[in-house]
C-alpha positions in Angstrom: 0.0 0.0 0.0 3.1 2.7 0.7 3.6 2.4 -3.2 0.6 4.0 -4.1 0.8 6.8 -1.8 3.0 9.7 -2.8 5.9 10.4 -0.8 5.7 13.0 1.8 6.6 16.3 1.0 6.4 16.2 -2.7 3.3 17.4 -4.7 2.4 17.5 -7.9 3.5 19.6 -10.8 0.0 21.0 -11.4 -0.6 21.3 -7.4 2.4 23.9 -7.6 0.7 26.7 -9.6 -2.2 28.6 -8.0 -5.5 29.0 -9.2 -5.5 32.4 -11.6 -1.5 32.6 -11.7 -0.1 33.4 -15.1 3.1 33.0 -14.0 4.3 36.6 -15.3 6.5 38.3 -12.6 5.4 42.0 -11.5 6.5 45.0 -12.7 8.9 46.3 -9.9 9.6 49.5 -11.7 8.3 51.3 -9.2 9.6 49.8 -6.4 13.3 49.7 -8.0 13.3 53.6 -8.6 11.9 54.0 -4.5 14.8 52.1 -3.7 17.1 54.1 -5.4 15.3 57.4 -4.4 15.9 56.8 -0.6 19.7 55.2 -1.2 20.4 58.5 -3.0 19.0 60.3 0.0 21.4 58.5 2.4 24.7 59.2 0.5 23.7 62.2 -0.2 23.1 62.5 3.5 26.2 60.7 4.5 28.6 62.8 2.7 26.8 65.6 4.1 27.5 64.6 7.6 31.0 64.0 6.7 32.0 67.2 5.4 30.2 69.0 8.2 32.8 66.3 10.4 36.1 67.7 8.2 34.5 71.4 8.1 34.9 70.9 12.2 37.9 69.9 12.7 
């Protein structure tokens, strides 16, 4: 009988894909140009801090 049972842990191909999924990735566009947005804020920021450092001393 344990030879016509699947073996734990392992599913089918067609159990792998949800209902309604294309399987198209999202745009992350937006998400990419955020990112960059608030890591140009911080080196901005950054060397900001460290001239106001070597202005100081």
């Amino acid at each position: 009988m344990a030879e016509l049972m699947p073996a734990k842990g392992k599913q089918k191909p067609e159990a792998r894909v949800k209902e309604g999924e294309t399987g198209k990735e999202p745009e992350l566009k937006g998400a990419f140009a955020s990112v960059m947005i608030v890591g140009f804020f911080i080196l901005i920021t950054w060397f900001g801090v460290f001239a106001l450092f070597l202005a100081r001393n």
